[in-house]
MIGUSE-885165 format. One line per field, with one value per atom (N, C-alpha, C): x, y, z; residue number from 1. Coordinates in Angstrom, 2 decimals, decimal comma. Atoms other than C-alpha are relative to their C-alpha. Example, Ala and Ser with C-alpha at 12.3 -4.5 7.8 and 13.67 -1.06 7.14 Angstrom:
2
xx: 0,89 | 12,30 | 0,90 | -0,82 | 13,67 | -0,77;
yy: -1,19 | -4,50 | 1,20 | -1,19 | -1,06 | 1,09;
zz: 0,00 | 7,80 | 0,00 | -0,06 | 7,14 | 0,73;
seq: 1 | 1 | 1 | 2 | 2 | 2;
***
This chain:
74
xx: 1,11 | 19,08 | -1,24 | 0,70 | 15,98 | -1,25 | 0,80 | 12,89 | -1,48 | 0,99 | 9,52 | -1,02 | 1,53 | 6,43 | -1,41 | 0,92 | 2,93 | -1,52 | 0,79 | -0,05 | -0,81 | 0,19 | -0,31 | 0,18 | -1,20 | -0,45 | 0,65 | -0,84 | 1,58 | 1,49 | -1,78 | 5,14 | 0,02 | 0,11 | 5,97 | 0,89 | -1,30 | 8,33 | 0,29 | -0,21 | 8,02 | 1,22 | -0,69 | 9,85 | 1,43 | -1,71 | 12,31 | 0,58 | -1,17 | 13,62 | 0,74 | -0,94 | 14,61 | 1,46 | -0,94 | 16,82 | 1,79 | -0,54 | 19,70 | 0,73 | -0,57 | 22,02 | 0,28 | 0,82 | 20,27 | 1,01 | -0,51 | 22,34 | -0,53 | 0,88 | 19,90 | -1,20 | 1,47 | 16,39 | -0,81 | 0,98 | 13,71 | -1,39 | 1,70 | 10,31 | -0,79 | 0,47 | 9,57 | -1,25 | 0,90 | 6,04 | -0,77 | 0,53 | 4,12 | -1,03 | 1,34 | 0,86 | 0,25 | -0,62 | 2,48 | -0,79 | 0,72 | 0,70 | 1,00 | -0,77 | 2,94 | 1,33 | -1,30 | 6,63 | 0,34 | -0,58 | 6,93 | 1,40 | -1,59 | 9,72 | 0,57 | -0,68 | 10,03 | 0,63 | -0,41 | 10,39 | 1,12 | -0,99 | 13,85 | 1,06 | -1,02 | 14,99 | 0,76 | -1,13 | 17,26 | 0,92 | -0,27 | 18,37 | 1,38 | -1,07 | 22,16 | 0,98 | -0,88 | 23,76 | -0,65 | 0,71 | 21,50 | 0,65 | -1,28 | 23,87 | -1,47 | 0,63 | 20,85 | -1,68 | 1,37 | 17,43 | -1,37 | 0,43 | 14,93 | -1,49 | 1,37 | 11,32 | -0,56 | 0,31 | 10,50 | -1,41 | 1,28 | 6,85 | -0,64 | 1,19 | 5,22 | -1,02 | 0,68 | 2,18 | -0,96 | 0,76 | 0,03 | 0,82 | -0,74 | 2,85 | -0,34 | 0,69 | 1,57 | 1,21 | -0,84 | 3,97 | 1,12 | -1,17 | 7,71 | 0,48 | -0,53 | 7,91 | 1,83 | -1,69 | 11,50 | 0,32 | -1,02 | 12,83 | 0,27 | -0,20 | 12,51 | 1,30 | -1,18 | 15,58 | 0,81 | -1,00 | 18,35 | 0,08 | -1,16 | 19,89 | 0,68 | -1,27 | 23,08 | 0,03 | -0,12 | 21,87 | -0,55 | 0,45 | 20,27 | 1,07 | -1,27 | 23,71 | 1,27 | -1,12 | 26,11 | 1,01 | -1,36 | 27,95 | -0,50 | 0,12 | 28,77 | -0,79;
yy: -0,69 | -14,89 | -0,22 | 0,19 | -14,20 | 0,31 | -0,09 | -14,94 | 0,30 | 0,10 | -13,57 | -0,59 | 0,71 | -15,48 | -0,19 | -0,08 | -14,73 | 0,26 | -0,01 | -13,71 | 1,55 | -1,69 | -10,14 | 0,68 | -0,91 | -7,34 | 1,61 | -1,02 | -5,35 | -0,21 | 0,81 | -5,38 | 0,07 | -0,07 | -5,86 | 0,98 | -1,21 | -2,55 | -0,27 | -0,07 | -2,43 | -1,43 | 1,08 | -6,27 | 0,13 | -0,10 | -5,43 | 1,46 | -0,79 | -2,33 | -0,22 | 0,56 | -4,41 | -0,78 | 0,96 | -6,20 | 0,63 | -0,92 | -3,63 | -0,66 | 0,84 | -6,19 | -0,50 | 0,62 | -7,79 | -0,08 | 0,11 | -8,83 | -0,29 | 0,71 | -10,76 | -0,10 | -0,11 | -10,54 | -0,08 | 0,29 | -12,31 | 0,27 | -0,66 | -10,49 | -0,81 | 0,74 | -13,18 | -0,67 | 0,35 | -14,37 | 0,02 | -1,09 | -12,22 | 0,89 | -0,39 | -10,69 | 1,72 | -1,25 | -6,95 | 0,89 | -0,58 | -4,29 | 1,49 | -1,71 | -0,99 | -0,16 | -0,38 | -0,92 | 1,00 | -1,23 | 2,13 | 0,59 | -0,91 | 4,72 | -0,49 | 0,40 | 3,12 | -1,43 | 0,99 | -0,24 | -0,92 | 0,51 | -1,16 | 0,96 | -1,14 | 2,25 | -0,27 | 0,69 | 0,56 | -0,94 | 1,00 | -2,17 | 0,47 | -0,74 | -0,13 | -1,45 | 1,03 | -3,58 | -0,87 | 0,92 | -4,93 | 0,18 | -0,27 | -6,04 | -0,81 | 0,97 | -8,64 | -0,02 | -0,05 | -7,90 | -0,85 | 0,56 | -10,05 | 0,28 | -0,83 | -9,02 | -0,85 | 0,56 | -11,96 | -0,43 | 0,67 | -13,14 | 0,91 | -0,71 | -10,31 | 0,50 | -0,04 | -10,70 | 1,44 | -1,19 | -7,48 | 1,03 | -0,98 | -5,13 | 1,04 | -0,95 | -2,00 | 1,09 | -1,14 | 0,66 | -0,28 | -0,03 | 0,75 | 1,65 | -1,14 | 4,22 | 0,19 | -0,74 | 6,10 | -0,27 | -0,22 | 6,63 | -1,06 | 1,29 | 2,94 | -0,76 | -0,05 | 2,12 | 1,02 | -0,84 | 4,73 | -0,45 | 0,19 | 4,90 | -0,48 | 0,73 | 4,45 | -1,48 | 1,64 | 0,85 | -0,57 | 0,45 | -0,10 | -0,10 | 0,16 | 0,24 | -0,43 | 0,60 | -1,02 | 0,92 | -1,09 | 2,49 | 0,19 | -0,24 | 3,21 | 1,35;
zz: 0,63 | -2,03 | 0,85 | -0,48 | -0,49 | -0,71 | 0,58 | -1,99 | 0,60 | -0,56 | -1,62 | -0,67 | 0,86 | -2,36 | 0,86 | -0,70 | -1,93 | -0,67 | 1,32 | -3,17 | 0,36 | -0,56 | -1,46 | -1,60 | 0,86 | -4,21 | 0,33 | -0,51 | -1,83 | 0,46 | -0,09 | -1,35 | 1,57 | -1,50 | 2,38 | -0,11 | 0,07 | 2,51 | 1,73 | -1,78 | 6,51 | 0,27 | -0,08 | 6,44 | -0,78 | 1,31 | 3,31 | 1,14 | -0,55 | 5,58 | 0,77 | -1,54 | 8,38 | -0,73 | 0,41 | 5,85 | -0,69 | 0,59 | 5,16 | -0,78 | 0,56 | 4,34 | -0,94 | 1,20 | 1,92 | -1,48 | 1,51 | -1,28 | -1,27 | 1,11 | -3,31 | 0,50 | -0,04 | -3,90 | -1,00 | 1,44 | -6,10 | 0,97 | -0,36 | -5,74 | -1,21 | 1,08 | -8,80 | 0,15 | 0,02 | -9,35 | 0,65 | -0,76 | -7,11 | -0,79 | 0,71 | -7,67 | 0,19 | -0,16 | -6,87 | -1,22 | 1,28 | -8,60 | -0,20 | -0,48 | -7,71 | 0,72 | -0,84 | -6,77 | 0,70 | -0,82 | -4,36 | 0,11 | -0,28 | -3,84 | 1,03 | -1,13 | -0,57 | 0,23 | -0,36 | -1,33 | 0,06 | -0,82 | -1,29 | 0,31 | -0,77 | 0,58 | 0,50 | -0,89 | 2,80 | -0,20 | 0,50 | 1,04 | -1,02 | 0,15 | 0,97 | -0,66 | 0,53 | -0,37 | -1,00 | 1,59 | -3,20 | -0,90 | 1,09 | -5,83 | -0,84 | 1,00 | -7,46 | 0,22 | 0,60 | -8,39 | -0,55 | 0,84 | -9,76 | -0,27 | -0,19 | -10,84 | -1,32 | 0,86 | -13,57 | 0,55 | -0,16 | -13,81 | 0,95 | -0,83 | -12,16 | -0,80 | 0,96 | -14,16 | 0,22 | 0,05 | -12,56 | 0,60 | -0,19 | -12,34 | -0,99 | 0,59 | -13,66 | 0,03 | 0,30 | -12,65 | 1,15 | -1,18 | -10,64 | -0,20 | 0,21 | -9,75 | -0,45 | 0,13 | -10,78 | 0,70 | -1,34 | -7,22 | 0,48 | 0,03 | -6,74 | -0,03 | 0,15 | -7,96 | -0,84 | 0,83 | -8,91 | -0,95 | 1,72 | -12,93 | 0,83 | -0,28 | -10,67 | 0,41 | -0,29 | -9,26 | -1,19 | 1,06 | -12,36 | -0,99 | 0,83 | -14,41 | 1,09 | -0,99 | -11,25 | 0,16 | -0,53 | -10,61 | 1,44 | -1,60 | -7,14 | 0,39;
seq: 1 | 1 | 1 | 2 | 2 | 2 | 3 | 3 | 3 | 4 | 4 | 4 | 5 | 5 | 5 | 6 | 6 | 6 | 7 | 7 | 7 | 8 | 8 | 8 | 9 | 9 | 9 | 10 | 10 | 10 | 11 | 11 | 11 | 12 | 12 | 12 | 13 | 13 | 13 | 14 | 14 | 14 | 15 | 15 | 15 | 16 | 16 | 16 | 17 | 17 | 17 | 18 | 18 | 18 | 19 | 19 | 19 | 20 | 20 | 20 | 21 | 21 | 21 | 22 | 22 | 22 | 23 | 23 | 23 | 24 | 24 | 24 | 25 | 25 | 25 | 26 | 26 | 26 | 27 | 27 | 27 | 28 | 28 | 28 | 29 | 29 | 29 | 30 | 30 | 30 | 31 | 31 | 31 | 32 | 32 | 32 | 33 | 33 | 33 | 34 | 34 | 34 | 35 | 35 | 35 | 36 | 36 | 36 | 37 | 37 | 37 | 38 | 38 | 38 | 39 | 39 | 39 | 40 | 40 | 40 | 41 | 41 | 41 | 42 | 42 | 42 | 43 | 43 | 43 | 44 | 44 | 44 | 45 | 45 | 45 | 46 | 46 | 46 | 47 | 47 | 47 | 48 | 48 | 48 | 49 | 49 | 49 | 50 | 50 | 50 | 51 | 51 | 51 | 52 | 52 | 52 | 53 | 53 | 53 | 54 | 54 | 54 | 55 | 55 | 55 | 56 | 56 | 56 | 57 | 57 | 57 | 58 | 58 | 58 | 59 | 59 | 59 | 60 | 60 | 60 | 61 | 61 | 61 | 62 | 62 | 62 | 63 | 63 | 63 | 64 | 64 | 64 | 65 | 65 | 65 | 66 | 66 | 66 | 67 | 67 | 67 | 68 | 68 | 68 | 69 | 69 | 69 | 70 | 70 | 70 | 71 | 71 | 71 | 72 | 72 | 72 | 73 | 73 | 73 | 74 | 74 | 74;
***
């Protein structure tokens, strides 16, 4: 799992695309105000999510994450 922690309230998208790989990911307790459509575009192997304690999260657009990754269909 790879955790980010910081006190940016921007997501690093440019860093998360390099990570295609990527299986696990806690964006947990992070000052993040806006989840973008782009931010885990690439991120073709995210089985695990985590987004607890993001106290100024305001909005995670739709396109963000698919219905299909959000319920675990292929």
């Amino acid at each position: 799992m790879l955790p980010i922690n910081g006190s940016s309230e921007v997501v690093p998208t440019l860093q998360l695309s390099k990570l295609s790989n990527l299986s696990h990911l806690s964006m947990s307790g992070n000052f993040f105000i806006h989840l973008p459509p782009v931010a885990l575009l690439n991120l073709f192997h995210l089985k695990e999510l985590h987004l607890n304690r993001l106290d100024k999260l305001v909005k995670i657009d739709s396109r963000t994450v698919p219905c299909s990754q959000l319920l675990g269909e292929q």
